[in-house]
N, CA, C and O of each residue as an XYZ file, in Angstrom:
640
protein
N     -27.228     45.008    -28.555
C     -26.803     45.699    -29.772
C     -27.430     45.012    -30.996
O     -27.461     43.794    -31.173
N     -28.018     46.125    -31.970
C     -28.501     45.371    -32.835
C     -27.241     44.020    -33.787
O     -26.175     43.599    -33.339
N     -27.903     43.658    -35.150
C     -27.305     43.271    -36.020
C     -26.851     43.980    -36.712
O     -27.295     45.127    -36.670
N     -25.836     43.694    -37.612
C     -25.026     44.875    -38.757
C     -24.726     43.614    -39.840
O     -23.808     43.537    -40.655
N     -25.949     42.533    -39.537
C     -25.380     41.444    -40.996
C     -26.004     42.179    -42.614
O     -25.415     42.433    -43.665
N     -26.842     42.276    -42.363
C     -27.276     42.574    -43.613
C     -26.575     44.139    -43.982
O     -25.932     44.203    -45.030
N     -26.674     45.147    -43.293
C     -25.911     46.388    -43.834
C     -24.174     45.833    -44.340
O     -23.408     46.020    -45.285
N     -24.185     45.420    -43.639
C     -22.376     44.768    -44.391
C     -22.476     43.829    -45.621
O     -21.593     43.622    -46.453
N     -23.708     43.309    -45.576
C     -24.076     42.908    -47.002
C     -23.856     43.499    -47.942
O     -23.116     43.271    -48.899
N     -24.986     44.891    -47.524
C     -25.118     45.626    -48.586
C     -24.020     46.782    -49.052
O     -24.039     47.430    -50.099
N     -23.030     46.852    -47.937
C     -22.200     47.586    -48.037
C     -21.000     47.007    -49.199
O     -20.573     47.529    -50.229
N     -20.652     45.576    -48.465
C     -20.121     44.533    -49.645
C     -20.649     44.845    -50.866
O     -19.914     45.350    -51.714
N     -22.334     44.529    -51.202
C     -22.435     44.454    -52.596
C     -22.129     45.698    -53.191
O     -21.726     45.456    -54.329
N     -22.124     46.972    -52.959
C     -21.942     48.236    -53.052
C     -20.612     48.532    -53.627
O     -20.489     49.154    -54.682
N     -19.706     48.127    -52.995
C     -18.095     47.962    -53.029
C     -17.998     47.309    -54.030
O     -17.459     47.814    -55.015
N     -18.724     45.389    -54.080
C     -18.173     44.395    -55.403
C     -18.378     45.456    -56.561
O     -17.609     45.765    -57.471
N     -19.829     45.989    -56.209
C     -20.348     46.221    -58.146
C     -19.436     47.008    -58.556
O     -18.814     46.859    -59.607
N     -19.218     48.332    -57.377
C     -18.485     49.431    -58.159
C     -17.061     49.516    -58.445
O     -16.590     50.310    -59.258
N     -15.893     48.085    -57.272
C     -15.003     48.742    -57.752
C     -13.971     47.231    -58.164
O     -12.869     47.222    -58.712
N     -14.812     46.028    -57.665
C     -14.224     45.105    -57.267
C     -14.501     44.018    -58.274
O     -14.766     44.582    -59.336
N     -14.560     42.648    -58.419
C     -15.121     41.541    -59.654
C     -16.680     41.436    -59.305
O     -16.901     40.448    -58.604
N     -17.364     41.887    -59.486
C     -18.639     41.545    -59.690
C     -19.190     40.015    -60.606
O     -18.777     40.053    -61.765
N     -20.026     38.721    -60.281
C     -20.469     37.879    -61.052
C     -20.390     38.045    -62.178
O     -19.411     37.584    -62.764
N     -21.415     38.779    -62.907
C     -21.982     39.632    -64.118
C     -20.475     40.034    -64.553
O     -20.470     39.159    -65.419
N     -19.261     40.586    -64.679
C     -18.766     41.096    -65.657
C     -17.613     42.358    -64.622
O     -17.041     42.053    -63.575
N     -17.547     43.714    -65.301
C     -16.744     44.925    -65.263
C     -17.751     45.224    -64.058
O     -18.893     44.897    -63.736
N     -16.650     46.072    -63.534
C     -17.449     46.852    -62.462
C     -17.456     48.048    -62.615
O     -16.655     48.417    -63.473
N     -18.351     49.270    -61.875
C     -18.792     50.580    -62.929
C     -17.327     50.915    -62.582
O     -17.036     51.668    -63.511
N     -16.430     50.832    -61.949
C     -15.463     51.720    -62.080
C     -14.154     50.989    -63.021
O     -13.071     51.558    -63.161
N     -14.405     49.924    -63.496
C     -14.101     49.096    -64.644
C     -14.429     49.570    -65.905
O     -13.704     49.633    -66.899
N     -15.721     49.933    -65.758
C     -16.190     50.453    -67.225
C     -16.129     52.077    -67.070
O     -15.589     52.661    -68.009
N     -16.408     52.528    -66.458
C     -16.022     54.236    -66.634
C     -14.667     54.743    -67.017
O     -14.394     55.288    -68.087
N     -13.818     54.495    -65.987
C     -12.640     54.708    -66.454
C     -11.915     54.053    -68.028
O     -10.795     54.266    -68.493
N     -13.151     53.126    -68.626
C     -12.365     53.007    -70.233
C     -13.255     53.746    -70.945
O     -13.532     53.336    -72.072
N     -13.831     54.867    -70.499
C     -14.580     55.867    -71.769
C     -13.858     57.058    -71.157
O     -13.798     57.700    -70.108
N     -13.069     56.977    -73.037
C     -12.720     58.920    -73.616
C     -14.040     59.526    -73.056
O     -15.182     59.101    -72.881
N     -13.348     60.776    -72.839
C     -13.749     62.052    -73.490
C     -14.628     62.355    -74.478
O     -15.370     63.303    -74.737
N     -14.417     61.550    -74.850
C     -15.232     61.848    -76.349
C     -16.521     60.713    -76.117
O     -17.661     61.027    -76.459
N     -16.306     59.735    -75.670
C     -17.610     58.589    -75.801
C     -17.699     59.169    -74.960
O     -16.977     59.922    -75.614
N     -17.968     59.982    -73.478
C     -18.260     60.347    -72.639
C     -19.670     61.504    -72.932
O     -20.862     61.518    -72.625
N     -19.062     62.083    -73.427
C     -19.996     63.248    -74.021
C     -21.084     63.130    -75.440
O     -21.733     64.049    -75.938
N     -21.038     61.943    -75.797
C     -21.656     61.385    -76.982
C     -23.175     60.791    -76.802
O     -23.882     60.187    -75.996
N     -23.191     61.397    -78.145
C     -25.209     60.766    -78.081
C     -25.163     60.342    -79.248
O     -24.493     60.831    -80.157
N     -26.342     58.780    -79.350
C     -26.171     58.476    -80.308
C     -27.637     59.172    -80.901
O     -27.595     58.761    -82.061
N     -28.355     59.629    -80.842
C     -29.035     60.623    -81.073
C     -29.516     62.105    -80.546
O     -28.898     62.971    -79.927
N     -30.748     62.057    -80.994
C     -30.934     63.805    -79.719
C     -31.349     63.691    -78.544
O     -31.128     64.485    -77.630
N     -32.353     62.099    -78.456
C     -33.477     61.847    -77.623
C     -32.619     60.631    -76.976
O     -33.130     59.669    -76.402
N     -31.161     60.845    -77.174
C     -30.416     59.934    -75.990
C     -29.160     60.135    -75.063
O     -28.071     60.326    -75.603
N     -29.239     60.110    -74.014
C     -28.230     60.624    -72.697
C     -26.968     60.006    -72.988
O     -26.604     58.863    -73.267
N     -26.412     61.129    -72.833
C     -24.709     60.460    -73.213
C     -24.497     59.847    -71.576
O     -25.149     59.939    -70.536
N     -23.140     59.143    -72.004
C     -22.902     58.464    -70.801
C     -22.610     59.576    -69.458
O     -22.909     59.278    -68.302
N     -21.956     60.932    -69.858
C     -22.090     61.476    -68.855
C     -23.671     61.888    -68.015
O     -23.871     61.899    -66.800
N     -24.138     62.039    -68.548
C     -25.412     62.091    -68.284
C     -26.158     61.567    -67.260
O     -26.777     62.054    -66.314
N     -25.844     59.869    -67.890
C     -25.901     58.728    -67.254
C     -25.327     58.773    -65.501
O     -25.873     58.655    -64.404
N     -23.950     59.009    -65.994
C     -23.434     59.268    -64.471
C     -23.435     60.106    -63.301
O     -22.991     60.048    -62.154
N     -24.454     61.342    -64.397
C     -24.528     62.267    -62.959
C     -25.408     62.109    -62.761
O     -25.672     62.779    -61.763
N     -26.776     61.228    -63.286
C     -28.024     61.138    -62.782
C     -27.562     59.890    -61.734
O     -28.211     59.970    -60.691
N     -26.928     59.137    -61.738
C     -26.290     58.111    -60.787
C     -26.022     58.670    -59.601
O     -26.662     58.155    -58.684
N     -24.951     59.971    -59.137
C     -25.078     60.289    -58.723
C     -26.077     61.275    -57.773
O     -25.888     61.244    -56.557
N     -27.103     62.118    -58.300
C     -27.732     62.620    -57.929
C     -28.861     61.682    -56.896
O     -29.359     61.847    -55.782
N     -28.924     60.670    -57.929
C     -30.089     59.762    -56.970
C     -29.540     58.899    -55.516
O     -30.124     58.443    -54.533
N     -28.153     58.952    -55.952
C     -27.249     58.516    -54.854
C     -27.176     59.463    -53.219
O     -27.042     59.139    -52.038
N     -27.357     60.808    -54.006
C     -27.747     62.413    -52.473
C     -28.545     61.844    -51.755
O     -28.465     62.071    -50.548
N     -29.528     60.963    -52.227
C     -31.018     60.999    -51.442
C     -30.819     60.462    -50.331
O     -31.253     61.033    -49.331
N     -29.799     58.676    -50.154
C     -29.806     58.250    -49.691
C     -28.511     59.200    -48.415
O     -28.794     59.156    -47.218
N     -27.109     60.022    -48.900
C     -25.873     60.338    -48.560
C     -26.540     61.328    -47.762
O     -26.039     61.517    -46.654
N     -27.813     62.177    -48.143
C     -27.592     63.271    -47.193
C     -28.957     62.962    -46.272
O     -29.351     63.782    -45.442
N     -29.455     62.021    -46.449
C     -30.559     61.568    -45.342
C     -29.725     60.431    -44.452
O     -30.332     59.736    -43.637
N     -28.481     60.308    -44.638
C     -27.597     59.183    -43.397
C     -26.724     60.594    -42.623
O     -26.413     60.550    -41.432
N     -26.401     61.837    -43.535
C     -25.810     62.667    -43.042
C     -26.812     63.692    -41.852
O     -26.397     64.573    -41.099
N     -28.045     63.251    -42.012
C     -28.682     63.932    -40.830
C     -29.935     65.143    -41.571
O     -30.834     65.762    -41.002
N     -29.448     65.126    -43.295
C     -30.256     66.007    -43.610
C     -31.877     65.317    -43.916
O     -32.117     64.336    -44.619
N     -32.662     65.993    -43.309
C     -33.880     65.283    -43.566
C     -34.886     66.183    -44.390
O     -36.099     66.007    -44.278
N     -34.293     67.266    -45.318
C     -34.807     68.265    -45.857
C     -34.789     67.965    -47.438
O     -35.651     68.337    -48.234
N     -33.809     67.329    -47.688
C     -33.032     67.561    -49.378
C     -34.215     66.418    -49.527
O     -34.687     65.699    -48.646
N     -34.560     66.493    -51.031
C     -35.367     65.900    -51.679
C     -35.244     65.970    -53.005
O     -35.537     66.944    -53.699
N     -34.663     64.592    -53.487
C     -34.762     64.679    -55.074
C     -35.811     64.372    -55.704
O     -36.682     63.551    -55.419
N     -35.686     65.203    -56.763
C     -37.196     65.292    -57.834
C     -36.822     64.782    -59.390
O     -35.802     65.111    -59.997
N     -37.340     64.353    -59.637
C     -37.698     64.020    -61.152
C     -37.637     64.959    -62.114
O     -37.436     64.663    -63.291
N     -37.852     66.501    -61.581
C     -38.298     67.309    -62.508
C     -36.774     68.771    -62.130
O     -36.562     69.826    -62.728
N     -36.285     68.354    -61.333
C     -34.925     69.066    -61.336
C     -33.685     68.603    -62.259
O     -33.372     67.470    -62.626
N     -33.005     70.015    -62.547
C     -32.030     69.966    -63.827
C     -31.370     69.107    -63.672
O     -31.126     68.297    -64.566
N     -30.768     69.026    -62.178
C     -29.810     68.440    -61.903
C     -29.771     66.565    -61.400
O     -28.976     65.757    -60.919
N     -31.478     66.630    -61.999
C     -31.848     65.171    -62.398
C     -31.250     64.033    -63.795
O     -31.077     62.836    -64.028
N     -31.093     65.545    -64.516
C     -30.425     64.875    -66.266
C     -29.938     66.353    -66.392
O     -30.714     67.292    -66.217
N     -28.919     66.482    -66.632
C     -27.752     67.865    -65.918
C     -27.292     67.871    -67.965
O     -27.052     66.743    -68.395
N     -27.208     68.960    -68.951
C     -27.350     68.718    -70.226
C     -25.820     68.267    -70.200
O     -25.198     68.118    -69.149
N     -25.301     68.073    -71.422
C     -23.977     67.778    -71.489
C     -22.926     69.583    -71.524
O     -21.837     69.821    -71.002
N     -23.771     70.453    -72.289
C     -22.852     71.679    -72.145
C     -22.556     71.868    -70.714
O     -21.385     71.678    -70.383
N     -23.611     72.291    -69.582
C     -23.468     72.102    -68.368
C     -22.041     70.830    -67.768
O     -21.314     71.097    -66.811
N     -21.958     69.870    -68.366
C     -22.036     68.866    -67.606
C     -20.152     69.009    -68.162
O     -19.330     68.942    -67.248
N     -19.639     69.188    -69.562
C     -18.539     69.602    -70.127
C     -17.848     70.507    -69.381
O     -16.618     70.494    -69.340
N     -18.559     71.340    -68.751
C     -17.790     72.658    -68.119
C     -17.228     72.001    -66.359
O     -16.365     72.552    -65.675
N     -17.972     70.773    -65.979
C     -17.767     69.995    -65.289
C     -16.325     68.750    -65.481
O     -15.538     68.478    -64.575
N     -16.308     68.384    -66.355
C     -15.492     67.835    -67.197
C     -15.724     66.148    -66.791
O     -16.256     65.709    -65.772
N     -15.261     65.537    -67.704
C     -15.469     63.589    -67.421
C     -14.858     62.952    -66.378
O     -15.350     61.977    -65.810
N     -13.538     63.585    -66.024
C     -12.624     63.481    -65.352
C     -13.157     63.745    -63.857
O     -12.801     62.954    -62.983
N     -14.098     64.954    -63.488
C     -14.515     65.145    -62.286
C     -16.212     64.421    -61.963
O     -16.684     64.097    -60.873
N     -16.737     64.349    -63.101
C     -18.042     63.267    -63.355
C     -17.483     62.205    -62.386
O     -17.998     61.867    -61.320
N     -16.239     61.692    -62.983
C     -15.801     60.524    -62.358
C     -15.158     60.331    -60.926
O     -15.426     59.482    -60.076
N     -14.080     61.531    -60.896
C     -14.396     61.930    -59.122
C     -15.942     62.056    -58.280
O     -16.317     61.218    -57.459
N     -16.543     62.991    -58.581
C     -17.803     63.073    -58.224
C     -18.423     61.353    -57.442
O     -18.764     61.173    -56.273
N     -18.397     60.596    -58.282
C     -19.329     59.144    -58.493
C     -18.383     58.580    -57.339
O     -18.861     57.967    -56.384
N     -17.259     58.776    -57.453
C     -15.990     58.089    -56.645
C     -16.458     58.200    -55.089
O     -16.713     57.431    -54.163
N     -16.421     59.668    -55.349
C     -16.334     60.228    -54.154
C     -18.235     60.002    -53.329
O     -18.495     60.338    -52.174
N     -19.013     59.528    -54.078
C     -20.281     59.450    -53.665
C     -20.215     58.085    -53.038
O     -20.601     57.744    -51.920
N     -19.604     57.320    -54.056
C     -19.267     55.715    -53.098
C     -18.970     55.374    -51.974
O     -19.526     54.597    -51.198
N     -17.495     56.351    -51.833
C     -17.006     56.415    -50.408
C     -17.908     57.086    -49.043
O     -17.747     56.887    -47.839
N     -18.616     57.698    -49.557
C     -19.222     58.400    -48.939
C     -20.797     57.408    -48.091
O     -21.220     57.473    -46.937
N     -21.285     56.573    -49.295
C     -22.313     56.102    -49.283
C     -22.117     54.667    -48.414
O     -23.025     54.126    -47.783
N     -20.807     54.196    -48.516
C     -20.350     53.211    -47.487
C     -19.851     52.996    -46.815
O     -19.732     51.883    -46.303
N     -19.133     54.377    -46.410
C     -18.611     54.738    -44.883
C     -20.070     54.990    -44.144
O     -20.276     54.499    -43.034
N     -21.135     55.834    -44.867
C     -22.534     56.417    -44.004
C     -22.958     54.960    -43.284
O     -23.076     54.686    -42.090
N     -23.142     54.128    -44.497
C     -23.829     53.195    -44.191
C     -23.198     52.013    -43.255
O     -23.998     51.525    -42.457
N     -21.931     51.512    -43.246
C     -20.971     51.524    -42.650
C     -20.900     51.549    -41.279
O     -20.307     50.642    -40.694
N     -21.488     52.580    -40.593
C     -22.047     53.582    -39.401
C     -23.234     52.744    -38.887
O     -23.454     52.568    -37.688
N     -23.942     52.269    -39.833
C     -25.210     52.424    -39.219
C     -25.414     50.472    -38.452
O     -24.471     49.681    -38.484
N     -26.425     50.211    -38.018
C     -27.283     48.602    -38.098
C     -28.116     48.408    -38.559
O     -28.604     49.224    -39.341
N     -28.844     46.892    -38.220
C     -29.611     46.434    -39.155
C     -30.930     47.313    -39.190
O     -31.587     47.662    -40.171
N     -31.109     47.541    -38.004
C     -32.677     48.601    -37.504
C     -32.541     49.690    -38.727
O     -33.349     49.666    -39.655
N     -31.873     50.288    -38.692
C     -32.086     50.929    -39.739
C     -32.909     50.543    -41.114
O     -33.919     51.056    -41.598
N     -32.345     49.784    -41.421
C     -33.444     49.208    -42.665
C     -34.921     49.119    -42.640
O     -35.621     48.816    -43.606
N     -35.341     49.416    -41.423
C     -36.789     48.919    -41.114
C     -37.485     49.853    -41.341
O     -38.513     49.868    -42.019
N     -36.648     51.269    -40.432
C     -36.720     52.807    -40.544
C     -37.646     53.498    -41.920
O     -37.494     53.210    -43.107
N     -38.278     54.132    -41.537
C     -39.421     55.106    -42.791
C     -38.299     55.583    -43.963
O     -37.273     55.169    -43.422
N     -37.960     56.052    -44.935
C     -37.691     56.590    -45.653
C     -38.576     57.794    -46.041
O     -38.397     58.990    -45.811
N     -39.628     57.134    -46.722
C     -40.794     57.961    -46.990
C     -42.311     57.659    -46.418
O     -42.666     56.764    -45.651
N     -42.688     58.163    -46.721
C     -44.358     57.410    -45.873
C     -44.650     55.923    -46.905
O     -45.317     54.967    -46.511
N     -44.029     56.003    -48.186
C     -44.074     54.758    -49.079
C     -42.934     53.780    -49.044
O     -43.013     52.642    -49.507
N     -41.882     54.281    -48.475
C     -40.543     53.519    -48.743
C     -39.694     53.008    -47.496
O     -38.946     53.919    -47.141
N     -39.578     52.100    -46.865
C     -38.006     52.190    -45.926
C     -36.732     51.921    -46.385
O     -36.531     51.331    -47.446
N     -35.612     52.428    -45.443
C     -34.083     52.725    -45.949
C     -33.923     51.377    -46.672
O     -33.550     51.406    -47.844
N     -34.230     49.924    -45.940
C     -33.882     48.930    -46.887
C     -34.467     48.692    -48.480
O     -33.956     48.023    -49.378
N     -35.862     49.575    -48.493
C     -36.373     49.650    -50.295
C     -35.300     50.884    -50.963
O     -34.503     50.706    -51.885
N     -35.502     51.955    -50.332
C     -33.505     52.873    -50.808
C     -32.656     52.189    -51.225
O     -32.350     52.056    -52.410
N     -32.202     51.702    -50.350
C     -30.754     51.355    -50.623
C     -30.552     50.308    -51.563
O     -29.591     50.174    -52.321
N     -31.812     49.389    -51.409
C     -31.893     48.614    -52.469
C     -32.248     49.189    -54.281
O     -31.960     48.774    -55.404
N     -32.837     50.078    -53.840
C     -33.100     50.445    -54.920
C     -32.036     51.532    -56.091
O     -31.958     51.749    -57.300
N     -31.398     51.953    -54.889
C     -30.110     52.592    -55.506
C     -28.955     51.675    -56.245
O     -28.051     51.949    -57.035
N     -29.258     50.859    -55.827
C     -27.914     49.359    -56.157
C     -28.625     49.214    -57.545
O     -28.060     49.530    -58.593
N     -29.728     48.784    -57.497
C     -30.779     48.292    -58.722
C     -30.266     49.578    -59.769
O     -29.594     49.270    -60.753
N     -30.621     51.066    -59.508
C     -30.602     51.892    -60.251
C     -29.208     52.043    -60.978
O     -29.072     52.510    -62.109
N     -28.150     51.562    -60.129
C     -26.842     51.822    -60.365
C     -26.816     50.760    -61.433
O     -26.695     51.133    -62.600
N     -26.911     49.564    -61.177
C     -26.911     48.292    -62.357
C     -27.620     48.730    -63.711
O     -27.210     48.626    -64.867
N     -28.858     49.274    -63.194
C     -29.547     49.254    -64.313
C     -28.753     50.360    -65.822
O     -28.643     50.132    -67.027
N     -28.386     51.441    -65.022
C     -27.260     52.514    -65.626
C     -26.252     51.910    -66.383
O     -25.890     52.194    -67.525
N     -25.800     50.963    -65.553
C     -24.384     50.412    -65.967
C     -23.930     50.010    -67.073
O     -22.946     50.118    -67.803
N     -25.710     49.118    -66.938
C     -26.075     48.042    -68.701
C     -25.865     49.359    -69.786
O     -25.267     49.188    -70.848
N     -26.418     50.665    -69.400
C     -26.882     51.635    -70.819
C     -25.191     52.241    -70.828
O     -24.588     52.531    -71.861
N     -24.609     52.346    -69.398
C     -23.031     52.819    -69.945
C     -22.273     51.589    -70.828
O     -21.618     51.895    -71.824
N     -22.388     50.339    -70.450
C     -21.234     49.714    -71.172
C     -21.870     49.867    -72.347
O     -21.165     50.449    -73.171
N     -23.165     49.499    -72.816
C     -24.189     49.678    -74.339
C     -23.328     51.014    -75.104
O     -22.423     50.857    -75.924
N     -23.726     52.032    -74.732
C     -23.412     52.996    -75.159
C     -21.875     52.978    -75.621
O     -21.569     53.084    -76.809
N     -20.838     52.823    -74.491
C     -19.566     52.599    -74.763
C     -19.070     51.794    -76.065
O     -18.195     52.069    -76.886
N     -20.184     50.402    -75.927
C     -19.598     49.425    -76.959
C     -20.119     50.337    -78.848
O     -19.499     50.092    -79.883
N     -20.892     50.959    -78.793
C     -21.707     51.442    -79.801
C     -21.012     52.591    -79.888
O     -21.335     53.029    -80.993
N     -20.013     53.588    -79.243
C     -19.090     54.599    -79.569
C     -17.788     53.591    -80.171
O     -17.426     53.893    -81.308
N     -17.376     52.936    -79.802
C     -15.644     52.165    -80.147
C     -16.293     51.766    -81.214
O     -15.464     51.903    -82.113
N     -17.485     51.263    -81.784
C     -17.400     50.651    -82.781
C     -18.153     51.676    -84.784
O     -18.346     51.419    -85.973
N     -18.253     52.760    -83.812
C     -18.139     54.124    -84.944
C     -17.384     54.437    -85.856
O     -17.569     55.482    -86.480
């Protein structure tokens, strides 16, 4: 039987960032749940993504990995789909409240899949450029990197 050290790694780090004490600070579900409604849907200009924004592109890039562990080997996210940066009118009719289910519910999802799996997996193709361990890593990275522009953003709405 293979190993499952490193996927429980990554499953761990997955869990610390999003819901648990992370090194660094808040964890995203630390910092989401303290933005209104209102900082939620806010730009501090035209040419900048409100935090919801932020979070459904989190999610979306999160499918790639959820529905290629679910067996789908078809779905493919693009750069150039809506539902890459989803506008805020769109995203309002959605509401902040389910933004935030949504993300919840992608977590659970993303570490029960993974959860499932062993270490072999990581070795596995992703793309003809990528394997599951550059994914998954890179989704963690993407999630952090988000995180910095949600708490930014957050701190720069409270102080309006």
């Amino acid at each position: 039987m293979s190993s499952r050290k490193k996927i429980q790694e990554l499953v761990g780090q997955f869990t610390k960032v999003y819901s648990e004490s992370p090194w660094y600070g808040d964890s995203i579900l630390g910092i989401i749940n303290r933005v209104t409604d209102d900082a939620a849907f806010w730009q501090p200009n035209k040419n900048a993504h409100s935090i919801a924004q932020i979070v459904w592109h989190m999610i979306y890039w999160r499918q790639a990995l959820i529905k290629r562990l679910e067996g789908d080997s078809v779905y493919k996210p693009s750069m150039k789909s809506e539902d890459n940066w989803s506008n805020d009118g769109k995203l309002k009719t959605t509401s902040w409240k389910n933004i935030k289910e949504l993300l919840t519910e992608s977590q659970e999802k993303l570490t029960t899949l993974l959860d499932k799996q062993d270490d072999s997996l990581l070795d596995k193709a992703y793309t003809e450029k990528a394997t599951y361990e550059e994914l998954i890593t890179g989704i963690f990275q993407h999630d952090l990197y988000h995180l910095g522009q949600i708490a930014y953003l957050k701190s720069i709405h409270s102080s309006k």
